[in-house]
N, C-alpha and C positions, 0 to 999 in steps of 0.2 A: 677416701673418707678417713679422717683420724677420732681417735678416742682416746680418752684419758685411762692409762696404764693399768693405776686399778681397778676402775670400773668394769675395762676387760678380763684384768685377774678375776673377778667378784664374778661378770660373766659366765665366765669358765669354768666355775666351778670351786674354785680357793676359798672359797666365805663370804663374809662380808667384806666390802669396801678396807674394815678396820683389821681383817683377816689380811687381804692383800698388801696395806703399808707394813705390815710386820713381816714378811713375807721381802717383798724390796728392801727391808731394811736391814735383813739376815744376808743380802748379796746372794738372792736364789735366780734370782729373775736378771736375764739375759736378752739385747732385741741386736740379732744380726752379730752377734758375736760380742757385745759387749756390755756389761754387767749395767743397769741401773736400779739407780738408788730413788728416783725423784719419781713418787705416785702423781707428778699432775705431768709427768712426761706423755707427748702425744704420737701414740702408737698409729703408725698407717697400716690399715687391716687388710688393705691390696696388697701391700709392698714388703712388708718390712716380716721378719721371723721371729717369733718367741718361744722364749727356754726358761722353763722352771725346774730346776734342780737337774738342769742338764736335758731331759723330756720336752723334744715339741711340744706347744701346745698349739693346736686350729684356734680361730679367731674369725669372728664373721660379725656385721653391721646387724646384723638382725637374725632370728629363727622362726623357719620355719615348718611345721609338722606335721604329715597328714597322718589320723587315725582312723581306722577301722571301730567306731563308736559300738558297742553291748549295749544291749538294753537293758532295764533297770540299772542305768548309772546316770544321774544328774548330769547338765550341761552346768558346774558352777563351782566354785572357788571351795566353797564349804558348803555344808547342808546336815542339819541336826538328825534328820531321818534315813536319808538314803549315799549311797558311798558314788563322789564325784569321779568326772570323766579325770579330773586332774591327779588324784590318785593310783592313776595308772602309772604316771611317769614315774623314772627312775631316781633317786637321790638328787642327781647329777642340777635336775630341774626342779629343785626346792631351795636353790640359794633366796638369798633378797632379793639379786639382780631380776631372779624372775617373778618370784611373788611379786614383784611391784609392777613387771613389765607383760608376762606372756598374758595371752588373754585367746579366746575362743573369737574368728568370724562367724556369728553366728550365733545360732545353738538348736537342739535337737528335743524334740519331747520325750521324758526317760525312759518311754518303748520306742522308740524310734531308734535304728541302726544305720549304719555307715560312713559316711565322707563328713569328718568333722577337721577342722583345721584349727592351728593351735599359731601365734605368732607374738611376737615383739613390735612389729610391725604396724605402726599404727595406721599411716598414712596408709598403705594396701587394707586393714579394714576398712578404713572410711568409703575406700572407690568401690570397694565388695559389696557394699551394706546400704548404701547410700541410693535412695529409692531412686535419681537421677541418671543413675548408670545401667540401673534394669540387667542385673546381674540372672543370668539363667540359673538355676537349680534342676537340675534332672531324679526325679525319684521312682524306685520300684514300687508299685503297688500291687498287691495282694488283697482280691475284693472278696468282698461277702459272699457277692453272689455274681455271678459271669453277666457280662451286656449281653445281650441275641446279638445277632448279628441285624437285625432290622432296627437295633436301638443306635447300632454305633455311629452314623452319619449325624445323628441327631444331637448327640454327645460330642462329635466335635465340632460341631457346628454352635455349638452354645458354649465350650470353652473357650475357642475362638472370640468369640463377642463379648465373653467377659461376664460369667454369670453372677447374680445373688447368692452371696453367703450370708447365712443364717447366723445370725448372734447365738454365744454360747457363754456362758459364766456370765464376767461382766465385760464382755468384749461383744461392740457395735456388730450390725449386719454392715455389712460390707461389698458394693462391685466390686471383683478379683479382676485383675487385668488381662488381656489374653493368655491362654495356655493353651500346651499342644498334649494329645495326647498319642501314644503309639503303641498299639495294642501287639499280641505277641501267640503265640501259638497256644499257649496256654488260656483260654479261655474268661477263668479268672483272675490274670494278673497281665499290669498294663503296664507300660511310662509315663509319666508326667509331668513337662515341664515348666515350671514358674517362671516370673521375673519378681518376685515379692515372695516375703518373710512376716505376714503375719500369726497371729496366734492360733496354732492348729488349723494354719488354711488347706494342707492337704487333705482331710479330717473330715471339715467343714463344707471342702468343698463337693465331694462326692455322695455326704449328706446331700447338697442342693441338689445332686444327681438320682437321688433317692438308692442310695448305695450305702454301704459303711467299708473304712480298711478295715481288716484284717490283720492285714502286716508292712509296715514301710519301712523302707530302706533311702538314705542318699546316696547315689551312683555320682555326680556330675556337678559342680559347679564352677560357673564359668566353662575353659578348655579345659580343665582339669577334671579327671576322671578316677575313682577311688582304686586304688594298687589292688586287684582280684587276689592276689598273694596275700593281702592281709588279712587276717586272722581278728573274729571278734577282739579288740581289748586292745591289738597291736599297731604298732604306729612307727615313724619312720621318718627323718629330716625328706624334704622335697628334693627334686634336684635340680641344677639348674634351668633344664628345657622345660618343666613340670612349673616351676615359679614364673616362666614366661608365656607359658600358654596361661595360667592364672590373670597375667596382668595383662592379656590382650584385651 
């Protein structure tokens, strides 16, 4: 796959687009050992090496990045009230190239924690997100109050089938599509996994159970499974085997 020179200076972190022709045109930028000068040169980001002011730079078709989501932080670009998931990142991820490109699969309610993903990537959101694909989500839950153990056959037997969810705000009642649940030694706190992303369906849905969360968490989506290393707030490029269990 190739891409235009400065686009991936801009990329990488050098500025703007208008950052990067000035930049080629001081003779800093080097591909494979030889100096160029021409921003619509088409750089291959398999094959070829690039040097600014003598420094490697990495170079990649796309990014992508799992965080370990806090609660109280918006899933959103800006927000007049409360401080975004996207002010977590570093400098590095506030060029243009990304304000205009990264963007969230997804998104999380701003108590809600865990496996948020951050990418450039557009086509991998679509196949993520895309009600056609029935993309799994796996989430910790933390209940109100424990099932008996004579309640739980009952409970999975009705997420199974795909119960009534109850309208909330101005969002429809809604049938949720099968889910599984998988309860755990803890009495109070369960698994729960979706193939749908609607409006507080985790929420809503154990409301239909006559329950409330507590506490939720995302563990899981798709084969992709959130880094236990990460640390509220902290977040991390994917890596290869990680972006392949994703797009299985």
């Amino acid at each position: 796959m190739t891409e235009r020179l400065d686009k991936v200076l801009s990329h990488a972190g050098f500025g703007t687009r208008k950052d990067a022709k000035k930049i080629l045109r001081k003779g800093l930028v080097s591909v494979n050992g030889q100096v160029v000068r021409d921003f619509d040169f088409k750089l291959d980001l398999e094959a070829d090496q690039l040097f600014v002011d003598g420094q490697r730079v990495g170079v990649q078709s796309d990014l992508y990045l799992m965080m370990n989501k806090p609660a109280d932080y918006v899933c959103a670009n800006k927000d007049g009230l409360h401080q975004t998931v996207f002010s977590l990142l570093e400098d590095g991820y506030r060029t243009p190239y990304f304000e205009s490109r990264l963007h969230l699969i997804g998104r999380l309610d701003i108590d809600t924690q865990g496996l948020l993903l951050f990418t450039t990537d557009g086509d991998l959101t679509h196949r993520l997100i895309s009600p056609k694909t029935s993309c799994p989500k796996k989430y910790f839950v933390r209940l109100e109050k424990p099932f008996g153990q004579e309640e739980r056959a009952a409970v999975e037997e009705k997420l199974a089938q795909g119960i009534m969810v109850p309208e909330e705000d101005h969002e429809a009642a809604f049938k949720a599509l099968p889910a599984k649940i998988e309860w755990t030694e803890a009495a109070d706190e369960v698994f729960l996994t979706i193939t749908e992303g609607k409006y507080h369906q985790v929420k809503r849905m154990f409301l239909a159970l006559e329950n409330k969360v507590a506490g939720l968490k995302r563990v899981q989506i798709g084969g992709l499974a959130l880094d236990p290393s990460l640390e509220p707030g902290e977040y991390r490029k994917l890596t290869a085997e990680e972006l392949a269990a994703l797009e299985k």
